[in-house]
N, CA, C and O atoms as CSV, one atom per row, in Angstrom:
chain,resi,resn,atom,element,x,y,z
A,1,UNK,N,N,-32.687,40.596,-20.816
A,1,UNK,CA,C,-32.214,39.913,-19.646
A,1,UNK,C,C,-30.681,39.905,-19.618
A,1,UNK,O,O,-29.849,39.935,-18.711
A,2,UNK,N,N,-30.622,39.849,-21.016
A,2,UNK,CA,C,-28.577,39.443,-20.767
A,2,UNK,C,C,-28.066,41.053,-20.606
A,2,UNK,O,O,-26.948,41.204,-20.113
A,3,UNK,N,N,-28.958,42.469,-21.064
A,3,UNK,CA,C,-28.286,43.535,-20.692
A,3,UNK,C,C,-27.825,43.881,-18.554
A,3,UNK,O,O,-27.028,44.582,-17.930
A,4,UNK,N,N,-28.990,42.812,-18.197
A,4,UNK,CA,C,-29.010,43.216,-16.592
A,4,UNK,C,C,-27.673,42.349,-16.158
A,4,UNK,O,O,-27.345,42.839,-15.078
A,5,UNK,N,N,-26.775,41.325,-16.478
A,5,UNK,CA,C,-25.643,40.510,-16.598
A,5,UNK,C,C,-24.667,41.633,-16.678
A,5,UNK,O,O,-24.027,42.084,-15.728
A,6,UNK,N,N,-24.630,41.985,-17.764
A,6,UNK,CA,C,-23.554,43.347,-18.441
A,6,UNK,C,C,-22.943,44.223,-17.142
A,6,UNK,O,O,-21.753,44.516,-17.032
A,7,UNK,N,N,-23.993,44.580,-16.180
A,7,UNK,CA,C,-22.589,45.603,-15.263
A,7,UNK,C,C,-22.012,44.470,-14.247
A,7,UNK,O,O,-20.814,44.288,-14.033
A,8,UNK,N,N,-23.133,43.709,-13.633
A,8,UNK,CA,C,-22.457,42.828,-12.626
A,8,UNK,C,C,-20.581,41.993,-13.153
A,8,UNK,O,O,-19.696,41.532,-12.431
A,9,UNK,N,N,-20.672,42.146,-14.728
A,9,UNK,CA,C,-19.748,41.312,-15.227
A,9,UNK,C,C,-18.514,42.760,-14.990
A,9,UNK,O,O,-17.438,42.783,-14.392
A,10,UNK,N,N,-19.301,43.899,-15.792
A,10,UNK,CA,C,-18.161,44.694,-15.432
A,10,UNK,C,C,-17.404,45.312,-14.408
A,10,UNK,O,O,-16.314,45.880,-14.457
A,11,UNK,N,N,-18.343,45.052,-13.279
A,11,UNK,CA,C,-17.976,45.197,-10.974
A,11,UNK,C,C,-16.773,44.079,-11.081
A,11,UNK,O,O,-15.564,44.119,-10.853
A,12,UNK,N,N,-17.501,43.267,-11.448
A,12,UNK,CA,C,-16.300,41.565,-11.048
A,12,UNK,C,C,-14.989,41.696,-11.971
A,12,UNK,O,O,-13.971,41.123,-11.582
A,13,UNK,N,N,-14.964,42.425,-13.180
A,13,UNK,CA,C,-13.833,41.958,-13.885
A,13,UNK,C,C,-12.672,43.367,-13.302
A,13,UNK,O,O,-11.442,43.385,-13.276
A,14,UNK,N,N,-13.516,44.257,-12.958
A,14,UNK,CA,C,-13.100,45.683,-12.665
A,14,UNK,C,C,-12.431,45.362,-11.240
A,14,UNK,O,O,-11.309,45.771,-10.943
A,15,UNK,N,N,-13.028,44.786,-10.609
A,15,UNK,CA,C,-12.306,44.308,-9.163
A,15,UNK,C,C,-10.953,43.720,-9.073
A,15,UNK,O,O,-10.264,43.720,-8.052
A,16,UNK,N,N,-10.632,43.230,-10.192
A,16,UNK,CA,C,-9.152,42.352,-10.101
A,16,UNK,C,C,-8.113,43.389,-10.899
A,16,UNK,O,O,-7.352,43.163,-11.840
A,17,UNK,N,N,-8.335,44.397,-10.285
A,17,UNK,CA,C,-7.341,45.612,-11.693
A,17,UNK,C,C,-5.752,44.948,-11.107
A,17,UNK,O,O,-4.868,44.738,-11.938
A,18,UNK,N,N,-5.516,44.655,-9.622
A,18,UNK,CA,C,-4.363,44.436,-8.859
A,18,UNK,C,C,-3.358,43.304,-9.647
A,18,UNK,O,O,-2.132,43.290,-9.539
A,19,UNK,N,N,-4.163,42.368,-10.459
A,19,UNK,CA,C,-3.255,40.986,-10.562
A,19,UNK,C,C,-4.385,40.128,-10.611
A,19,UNK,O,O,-5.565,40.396,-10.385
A,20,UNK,N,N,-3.600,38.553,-11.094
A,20,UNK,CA,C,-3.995,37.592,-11.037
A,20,UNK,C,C,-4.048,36.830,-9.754
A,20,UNK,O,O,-4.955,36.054,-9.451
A,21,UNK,N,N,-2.730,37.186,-8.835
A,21,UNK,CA,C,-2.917,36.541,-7.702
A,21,UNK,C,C,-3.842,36.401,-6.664
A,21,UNK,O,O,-3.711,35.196,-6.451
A,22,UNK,N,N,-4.377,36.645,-6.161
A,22,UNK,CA,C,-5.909,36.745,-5.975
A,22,UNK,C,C,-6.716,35.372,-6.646
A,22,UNK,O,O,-7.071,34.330,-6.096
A,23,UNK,N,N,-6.826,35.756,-7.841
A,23,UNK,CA,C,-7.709,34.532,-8.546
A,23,UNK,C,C,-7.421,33.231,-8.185
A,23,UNK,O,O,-8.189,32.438,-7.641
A,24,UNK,N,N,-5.881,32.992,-8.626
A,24,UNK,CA,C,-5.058,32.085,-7.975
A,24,UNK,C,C,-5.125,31.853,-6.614
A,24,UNK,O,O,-5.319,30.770,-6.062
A,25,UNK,N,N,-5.015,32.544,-6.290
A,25,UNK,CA,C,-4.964,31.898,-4.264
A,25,UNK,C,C,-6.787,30.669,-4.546
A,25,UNK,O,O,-7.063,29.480,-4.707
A,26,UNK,N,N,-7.407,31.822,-4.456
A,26,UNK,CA,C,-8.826,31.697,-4.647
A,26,UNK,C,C,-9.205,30.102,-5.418
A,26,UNK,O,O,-10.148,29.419,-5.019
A,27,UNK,N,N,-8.298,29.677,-6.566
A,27,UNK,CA,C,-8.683,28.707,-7.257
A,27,UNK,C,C,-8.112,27.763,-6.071
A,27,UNK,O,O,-8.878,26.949,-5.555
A,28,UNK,N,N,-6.726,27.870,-5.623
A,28,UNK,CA,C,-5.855,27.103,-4.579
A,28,UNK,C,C,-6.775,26.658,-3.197
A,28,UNK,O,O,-6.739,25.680,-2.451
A,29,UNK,N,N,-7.334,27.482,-3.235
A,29,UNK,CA,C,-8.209,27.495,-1.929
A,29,UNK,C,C,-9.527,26.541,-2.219
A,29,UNK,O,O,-10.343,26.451,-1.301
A,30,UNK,N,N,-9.754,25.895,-3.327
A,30,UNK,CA,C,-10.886,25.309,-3.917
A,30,UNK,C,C,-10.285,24.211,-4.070
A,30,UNK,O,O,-10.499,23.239,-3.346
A,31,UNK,N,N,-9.455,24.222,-5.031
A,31,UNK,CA,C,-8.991,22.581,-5.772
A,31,UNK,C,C,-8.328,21.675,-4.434
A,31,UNK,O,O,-8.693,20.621,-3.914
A,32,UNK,N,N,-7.315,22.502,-4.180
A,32,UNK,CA,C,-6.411,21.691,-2.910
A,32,UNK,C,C,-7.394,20.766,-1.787
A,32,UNK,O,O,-7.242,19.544,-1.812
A,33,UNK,N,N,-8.249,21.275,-0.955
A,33,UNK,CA,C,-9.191,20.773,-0.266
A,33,UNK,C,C,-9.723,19.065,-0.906
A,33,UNK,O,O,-9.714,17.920,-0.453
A,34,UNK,N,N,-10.258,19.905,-2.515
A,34,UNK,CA,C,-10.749,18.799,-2.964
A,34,UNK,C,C,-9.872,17.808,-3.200
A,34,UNK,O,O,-10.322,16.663,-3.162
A,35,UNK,N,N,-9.077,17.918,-3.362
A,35,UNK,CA,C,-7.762,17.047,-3.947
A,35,UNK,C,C,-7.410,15.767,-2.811
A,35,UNK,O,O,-7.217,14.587,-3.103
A,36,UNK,N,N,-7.391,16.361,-1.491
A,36,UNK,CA,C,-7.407,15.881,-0.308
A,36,UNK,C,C,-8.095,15.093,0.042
A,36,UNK,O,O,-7.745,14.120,0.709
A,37,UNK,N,N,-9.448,15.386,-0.405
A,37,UNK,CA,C,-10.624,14.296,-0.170
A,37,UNK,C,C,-10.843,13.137,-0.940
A,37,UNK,O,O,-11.103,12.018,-0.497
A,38,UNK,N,N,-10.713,13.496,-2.214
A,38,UNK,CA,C,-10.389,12.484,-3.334
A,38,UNK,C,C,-9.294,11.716,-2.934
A,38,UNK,O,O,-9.270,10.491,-3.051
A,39,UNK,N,N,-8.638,12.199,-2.597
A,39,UNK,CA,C,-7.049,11.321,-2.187
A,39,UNK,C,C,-7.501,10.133,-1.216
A,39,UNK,O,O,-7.080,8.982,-1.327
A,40,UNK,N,N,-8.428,10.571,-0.233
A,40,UNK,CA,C,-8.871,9.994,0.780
A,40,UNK,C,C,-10.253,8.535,0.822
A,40,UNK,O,O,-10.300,7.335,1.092
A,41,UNK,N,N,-11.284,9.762,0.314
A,41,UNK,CA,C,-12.047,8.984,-0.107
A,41,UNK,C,C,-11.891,7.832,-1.099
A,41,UNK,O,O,-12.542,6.806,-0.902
A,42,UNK,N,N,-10.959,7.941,-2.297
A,42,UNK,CA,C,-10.521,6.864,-3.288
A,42,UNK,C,C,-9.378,6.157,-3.530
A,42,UNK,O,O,-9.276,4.978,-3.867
A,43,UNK,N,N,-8.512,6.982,-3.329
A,43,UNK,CA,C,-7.433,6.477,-3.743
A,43,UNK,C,C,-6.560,5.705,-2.821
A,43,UNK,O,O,-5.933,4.736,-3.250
A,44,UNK,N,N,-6.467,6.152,-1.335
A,44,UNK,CA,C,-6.006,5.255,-0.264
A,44,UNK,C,C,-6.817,4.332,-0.003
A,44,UNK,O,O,-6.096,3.354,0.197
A,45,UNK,N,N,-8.196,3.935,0.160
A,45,UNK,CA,C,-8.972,2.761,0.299
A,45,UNK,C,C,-8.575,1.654,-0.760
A,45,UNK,O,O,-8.596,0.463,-0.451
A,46,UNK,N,N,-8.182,2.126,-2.124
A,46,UNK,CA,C,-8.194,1.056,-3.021
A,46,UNK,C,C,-7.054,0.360,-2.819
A,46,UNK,O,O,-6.870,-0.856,-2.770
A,47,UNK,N,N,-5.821,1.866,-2.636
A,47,UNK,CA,C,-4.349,0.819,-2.271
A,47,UNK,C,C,-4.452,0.183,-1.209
A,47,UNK,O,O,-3.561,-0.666,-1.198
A,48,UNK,N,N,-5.113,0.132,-0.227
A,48,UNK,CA,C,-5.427,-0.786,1.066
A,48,UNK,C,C,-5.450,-1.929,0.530
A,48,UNK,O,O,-4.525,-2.739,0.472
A,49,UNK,N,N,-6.836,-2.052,-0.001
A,49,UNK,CA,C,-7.355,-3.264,-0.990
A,49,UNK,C,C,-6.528,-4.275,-1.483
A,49,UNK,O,O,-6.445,-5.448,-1.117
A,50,UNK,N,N,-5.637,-3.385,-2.780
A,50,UNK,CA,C,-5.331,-3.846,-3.205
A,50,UNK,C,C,-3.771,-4.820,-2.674
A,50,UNK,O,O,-3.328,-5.931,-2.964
A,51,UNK,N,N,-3.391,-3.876,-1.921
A,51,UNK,CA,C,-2.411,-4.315,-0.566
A,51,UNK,C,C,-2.789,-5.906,-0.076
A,51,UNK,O,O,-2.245,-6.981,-0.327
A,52,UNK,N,N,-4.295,-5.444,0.960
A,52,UNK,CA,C,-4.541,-6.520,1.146
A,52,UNK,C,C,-5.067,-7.935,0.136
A,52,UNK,O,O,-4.949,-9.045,0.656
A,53,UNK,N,N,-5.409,-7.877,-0.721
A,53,UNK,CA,C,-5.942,-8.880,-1.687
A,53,UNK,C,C,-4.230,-9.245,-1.942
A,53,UNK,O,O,-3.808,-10.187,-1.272
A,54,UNK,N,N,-3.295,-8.586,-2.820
A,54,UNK,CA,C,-2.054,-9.583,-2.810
A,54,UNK,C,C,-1.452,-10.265,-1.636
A,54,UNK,O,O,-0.936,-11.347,-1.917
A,55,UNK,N,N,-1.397,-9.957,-0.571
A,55,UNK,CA,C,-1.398,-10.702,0.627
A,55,UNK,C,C,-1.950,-11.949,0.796
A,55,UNK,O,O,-1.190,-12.800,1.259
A,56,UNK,N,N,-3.161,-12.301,0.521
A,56,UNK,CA,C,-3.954,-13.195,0.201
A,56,UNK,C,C,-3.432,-14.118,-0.609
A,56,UNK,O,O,-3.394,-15.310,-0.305
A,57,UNK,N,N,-3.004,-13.657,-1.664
A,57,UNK,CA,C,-2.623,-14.327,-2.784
A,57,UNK,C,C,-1.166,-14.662,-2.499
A,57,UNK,O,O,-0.810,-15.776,-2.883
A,58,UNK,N,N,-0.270,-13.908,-1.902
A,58,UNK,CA,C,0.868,-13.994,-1.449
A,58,UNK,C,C,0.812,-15.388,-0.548
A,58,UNK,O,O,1.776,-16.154,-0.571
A,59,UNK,N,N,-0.461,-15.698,0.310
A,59,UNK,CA,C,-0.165,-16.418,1.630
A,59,UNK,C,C,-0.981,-17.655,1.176
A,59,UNK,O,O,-1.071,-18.566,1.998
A,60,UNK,N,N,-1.573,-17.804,0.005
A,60,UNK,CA,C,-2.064,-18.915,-0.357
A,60,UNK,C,C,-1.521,-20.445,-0.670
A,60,UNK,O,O,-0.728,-20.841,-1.524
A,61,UNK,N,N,-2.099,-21.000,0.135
A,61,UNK,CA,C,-1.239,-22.638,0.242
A,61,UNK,C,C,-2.025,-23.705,0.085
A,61,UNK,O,O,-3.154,-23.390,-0.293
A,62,UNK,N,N,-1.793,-25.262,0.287
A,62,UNK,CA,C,-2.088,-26.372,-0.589
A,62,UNK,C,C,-2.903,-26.442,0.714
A,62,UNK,O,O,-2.155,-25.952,1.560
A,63,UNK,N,N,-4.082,-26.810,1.320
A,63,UNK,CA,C,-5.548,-27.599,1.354
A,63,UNK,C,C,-6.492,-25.651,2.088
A,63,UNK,O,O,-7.318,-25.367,2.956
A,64,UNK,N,N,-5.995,-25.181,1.465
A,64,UNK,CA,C,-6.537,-23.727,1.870
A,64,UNK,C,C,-8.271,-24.229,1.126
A,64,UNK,O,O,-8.336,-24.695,-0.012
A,65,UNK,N,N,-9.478,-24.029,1.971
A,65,UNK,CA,C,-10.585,-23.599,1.206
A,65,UNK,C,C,-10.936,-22.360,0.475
A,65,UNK,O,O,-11.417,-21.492,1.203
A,66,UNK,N,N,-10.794,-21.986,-1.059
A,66,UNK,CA,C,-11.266,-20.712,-1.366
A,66,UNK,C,C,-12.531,-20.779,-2.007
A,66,UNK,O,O,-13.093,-21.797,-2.409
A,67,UNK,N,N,-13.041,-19.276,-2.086
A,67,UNK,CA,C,-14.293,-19.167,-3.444
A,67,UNK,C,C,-13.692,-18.247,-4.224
A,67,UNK,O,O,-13.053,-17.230,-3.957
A,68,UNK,N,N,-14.082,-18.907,-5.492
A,68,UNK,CA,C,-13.655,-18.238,-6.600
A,68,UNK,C,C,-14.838,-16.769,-6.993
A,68,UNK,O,O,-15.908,-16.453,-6.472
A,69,UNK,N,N,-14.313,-16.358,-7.739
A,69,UNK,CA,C,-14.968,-14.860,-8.347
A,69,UNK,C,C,-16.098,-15.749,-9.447
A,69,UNK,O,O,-16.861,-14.866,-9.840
A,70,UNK,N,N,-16.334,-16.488,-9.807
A,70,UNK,CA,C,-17.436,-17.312,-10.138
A,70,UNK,C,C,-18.333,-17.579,-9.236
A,70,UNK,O,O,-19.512,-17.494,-9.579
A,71,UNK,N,N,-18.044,-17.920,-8.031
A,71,UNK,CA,C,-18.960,-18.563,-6.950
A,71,UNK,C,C,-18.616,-19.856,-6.760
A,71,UNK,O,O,-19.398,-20.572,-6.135
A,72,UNK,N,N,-17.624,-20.290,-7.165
A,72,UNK,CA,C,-17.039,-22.097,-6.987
A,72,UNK,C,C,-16.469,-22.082,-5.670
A,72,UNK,O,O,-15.914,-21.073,-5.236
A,73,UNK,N,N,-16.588,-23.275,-4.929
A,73,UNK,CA,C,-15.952,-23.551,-3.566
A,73,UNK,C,C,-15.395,-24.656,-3.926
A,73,UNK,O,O,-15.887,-25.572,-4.584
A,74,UNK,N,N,-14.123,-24.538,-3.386
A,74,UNK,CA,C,-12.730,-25.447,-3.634
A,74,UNK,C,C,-11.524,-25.347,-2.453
A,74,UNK,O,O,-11.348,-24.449,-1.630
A,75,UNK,N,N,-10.787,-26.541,-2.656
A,75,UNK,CA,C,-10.003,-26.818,-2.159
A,75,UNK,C,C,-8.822,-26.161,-2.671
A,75,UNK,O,O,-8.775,-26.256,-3.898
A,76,UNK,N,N,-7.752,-25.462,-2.115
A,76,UNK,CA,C,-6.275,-25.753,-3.021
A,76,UNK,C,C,-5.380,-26.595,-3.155
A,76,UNK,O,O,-4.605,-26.675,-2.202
A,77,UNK,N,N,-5.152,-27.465,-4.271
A,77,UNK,CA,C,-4.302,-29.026,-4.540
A,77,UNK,C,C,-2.815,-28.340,-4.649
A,77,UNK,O,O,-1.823,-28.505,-3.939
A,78,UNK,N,N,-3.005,-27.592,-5.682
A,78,UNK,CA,C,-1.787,-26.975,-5.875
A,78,UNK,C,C,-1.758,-25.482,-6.520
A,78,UNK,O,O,-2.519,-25.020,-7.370
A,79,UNK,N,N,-0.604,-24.835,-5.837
A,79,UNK,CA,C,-0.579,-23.723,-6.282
A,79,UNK,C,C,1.156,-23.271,-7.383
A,79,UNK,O,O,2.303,-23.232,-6.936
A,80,UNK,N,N,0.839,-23.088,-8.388
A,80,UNK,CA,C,1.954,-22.638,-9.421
A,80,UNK,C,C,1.865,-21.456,-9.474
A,80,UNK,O,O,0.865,-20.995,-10.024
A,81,UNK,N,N,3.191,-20.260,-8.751
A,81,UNK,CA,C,2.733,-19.149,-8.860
A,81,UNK,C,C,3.445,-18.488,-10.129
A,81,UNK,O,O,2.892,-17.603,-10.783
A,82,UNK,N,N,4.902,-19.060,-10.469
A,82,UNK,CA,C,5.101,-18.854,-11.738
A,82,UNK,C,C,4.435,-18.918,-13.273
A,82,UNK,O,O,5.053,-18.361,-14.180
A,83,UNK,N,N,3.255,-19.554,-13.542
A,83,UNK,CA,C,2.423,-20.118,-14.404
A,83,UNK,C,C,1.079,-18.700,-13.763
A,83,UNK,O,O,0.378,-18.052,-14.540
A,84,UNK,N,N,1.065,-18.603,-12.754
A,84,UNK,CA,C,-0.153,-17.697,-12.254
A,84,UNK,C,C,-1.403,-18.665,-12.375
A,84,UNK,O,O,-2.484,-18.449,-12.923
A,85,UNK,N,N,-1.062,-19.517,-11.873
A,85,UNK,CA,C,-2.027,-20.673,-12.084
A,85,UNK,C,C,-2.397,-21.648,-10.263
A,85,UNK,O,O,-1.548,-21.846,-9.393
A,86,UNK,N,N,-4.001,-22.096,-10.202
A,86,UNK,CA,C,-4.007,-22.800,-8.880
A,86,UNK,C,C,-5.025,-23.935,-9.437
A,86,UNK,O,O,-6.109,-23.776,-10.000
A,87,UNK,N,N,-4.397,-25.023,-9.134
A,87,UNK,CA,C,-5.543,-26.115,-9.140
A,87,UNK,C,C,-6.712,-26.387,-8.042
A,87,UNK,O,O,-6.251,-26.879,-7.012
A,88,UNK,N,N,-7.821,-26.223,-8.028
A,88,UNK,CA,C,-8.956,-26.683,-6.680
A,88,UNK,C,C,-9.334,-28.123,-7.093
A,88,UNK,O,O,-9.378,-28.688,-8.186
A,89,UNK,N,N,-9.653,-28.607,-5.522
A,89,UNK,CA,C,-10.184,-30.402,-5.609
A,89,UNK,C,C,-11.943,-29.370,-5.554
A,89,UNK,O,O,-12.252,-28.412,-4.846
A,90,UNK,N,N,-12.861,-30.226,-6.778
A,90,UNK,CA,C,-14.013,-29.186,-6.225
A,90,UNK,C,C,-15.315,-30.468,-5.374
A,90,UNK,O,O,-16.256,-30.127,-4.657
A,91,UNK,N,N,-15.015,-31.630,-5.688
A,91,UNK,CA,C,-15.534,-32.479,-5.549
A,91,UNK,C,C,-14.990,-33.818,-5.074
A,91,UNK,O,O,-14.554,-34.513,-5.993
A,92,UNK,N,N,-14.894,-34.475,-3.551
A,92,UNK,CA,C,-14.252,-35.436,-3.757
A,92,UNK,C,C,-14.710,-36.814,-3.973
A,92,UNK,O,O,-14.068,-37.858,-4.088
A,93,UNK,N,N,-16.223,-36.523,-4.009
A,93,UNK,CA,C,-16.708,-38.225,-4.911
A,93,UNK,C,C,-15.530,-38.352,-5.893
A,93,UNK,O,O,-14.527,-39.013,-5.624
A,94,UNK,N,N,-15.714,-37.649,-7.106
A,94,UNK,CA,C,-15.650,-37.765,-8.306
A,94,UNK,C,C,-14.173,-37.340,-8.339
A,94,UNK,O,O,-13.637,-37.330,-9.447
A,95,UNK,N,N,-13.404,-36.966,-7.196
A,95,UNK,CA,C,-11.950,-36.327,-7.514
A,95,UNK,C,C,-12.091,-35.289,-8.581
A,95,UNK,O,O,-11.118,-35.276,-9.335
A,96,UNK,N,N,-13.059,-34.380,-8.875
A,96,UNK,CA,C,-12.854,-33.592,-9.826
A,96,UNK,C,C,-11.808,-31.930,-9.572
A,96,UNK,O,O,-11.884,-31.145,-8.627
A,97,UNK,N,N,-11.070,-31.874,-10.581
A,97,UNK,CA,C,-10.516,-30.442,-9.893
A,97,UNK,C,C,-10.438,-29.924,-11.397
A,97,UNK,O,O,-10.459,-30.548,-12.458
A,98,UNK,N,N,-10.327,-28.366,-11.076
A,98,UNK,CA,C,-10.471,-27.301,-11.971
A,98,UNK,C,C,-8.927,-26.587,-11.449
A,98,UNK,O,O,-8.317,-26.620,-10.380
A,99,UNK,N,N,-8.631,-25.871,-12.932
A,99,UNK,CA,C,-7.154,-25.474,-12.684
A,99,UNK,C,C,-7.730,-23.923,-13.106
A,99,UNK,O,O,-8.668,-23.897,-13.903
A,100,UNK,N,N,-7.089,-22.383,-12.494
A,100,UNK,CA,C,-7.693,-21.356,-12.561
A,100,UNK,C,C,-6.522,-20.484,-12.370
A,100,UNK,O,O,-5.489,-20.938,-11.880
A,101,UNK,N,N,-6.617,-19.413,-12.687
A,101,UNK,CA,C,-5.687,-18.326,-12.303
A,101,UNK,C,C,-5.994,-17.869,-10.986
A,101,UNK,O,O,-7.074,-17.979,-10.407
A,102,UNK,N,N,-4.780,-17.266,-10.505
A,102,UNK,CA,C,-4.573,-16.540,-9.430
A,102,UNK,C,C,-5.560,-15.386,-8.746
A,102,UNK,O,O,-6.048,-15.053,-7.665
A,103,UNK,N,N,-5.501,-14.998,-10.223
A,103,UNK,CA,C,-6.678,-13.608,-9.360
A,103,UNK,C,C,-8.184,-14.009,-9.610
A,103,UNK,O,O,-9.116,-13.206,-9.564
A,104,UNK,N,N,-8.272,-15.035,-9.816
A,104,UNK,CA,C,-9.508,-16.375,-10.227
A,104,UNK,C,C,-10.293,-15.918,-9.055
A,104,UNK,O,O,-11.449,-15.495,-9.048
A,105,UNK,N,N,-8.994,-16.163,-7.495
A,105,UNK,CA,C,-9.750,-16.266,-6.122
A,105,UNK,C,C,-10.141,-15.312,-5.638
A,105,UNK,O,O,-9.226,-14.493,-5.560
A,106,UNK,N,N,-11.484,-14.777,-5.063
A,106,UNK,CA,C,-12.213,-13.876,-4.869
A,106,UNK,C,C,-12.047,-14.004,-2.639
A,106,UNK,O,O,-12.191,-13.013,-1.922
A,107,UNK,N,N,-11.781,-15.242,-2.167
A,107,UNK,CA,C,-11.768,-14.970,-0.816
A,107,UNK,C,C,-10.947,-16.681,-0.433
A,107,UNK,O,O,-11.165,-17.669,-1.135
A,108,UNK,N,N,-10.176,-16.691,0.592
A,108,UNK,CA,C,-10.011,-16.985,0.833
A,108,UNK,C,C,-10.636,-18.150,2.522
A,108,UNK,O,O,-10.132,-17.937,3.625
A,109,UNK,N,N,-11.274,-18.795,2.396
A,109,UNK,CA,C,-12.340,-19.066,3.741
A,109,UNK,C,C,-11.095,-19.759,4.932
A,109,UNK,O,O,-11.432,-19.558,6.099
A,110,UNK,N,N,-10.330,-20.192,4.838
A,110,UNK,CA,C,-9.292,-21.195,6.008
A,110,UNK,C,C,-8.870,-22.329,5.197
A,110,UNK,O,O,-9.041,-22.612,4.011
A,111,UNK,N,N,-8.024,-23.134,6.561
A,111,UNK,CA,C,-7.552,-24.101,5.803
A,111,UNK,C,C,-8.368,-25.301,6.134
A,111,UNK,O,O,-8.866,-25.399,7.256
A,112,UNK,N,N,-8.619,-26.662,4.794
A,112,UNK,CA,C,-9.342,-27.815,5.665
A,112,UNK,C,C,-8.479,-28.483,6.224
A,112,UNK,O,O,-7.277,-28.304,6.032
A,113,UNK,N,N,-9.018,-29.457,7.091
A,113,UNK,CA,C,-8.725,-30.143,7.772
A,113,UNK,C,C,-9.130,-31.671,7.600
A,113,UNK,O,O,-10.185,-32.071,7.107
A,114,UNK,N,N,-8.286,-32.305,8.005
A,114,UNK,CA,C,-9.093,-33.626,7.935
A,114,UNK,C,C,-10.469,-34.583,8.164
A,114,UNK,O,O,-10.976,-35.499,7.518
A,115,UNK,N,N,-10.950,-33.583,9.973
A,115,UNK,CA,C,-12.195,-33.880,10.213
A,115,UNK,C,C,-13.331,-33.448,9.134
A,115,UNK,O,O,-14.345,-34.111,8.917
A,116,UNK,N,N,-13.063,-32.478,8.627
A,116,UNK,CA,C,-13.739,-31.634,7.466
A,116,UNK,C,C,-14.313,-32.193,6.000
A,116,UNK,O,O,-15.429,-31.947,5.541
A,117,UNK,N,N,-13.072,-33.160,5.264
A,117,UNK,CA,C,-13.533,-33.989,4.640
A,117,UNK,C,C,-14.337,-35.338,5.101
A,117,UNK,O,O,-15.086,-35.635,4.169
A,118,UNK,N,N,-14.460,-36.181,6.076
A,118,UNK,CA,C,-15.279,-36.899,7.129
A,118,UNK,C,C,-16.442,-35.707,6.883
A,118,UNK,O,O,-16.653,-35.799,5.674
A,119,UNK,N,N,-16.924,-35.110,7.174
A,119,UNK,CA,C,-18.003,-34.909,7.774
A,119,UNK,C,C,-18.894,-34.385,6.556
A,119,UNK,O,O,-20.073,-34.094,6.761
A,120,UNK,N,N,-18.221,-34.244,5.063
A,120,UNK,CA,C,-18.708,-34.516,4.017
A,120,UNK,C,C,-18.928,-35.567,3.055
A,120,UNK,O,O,-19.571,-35.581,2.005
A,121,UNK,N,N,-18.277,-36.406,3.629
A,121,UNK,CA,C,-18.554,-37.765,2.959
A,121,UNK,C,C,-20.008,-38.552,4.282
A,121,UNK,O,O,-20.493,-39.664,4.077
């Protein structure tokens, strides 16, 4: 079987007597395309992302409702961005709050409001 391989290899290698250039174009003509798509498909969506998520974090302020990357829903009491640190009220029977990092927050929902706490108590 591998003797019937043997001439087809020697047509194809016999064909490029001219140069490499050829091969080259040929590889150029393959990778580049792909390169483009990858660029597209991955790599600009993520810098979007990631664009937008510091924005978020950039615009985050004191009675903002977030959820955390845990699944916690909270208030923001305070935000320390030097420390990379945010305190949430998570409960206000009990006044309980949890203190978390920055990239802790997974979404941002709005800001509360006053009627908002009323209508949970």
């Amino acid at each position: 079987m591998m003797i019937l391989f043997i001439p087809l290899l020697a047509e194809a290698g016999g064909g490029n007597a001219g140069g490499s250039s050829g091969g080259l174009i040929m590889m150029l003509t393959l990778w580049i395309p792909l390169i483009i798509v990858f660029y597209f498909l991955l790599i600009r969506p993520e810098r979007k992302e990631r664009a937008r998520r510091q924005a978020m974090l950039n615009a985050l302020k004191k009675n903002d409702r977030v959820l955390t990357i845990g699944g916690i829903y909270g208030v923001v009491t305070n935000v320390h961005r030097e420390a990379n640190e945010v305190t949430l009220r998570v409960d206000d029977a009990n006044n309980t709050r949890i203190r978390c990092t920055l990239s802790a927050i997974a979404q941002v929902l709005g800001e509360e409001t006053p009627s908002d706490t009323q209508k949970e108590s």
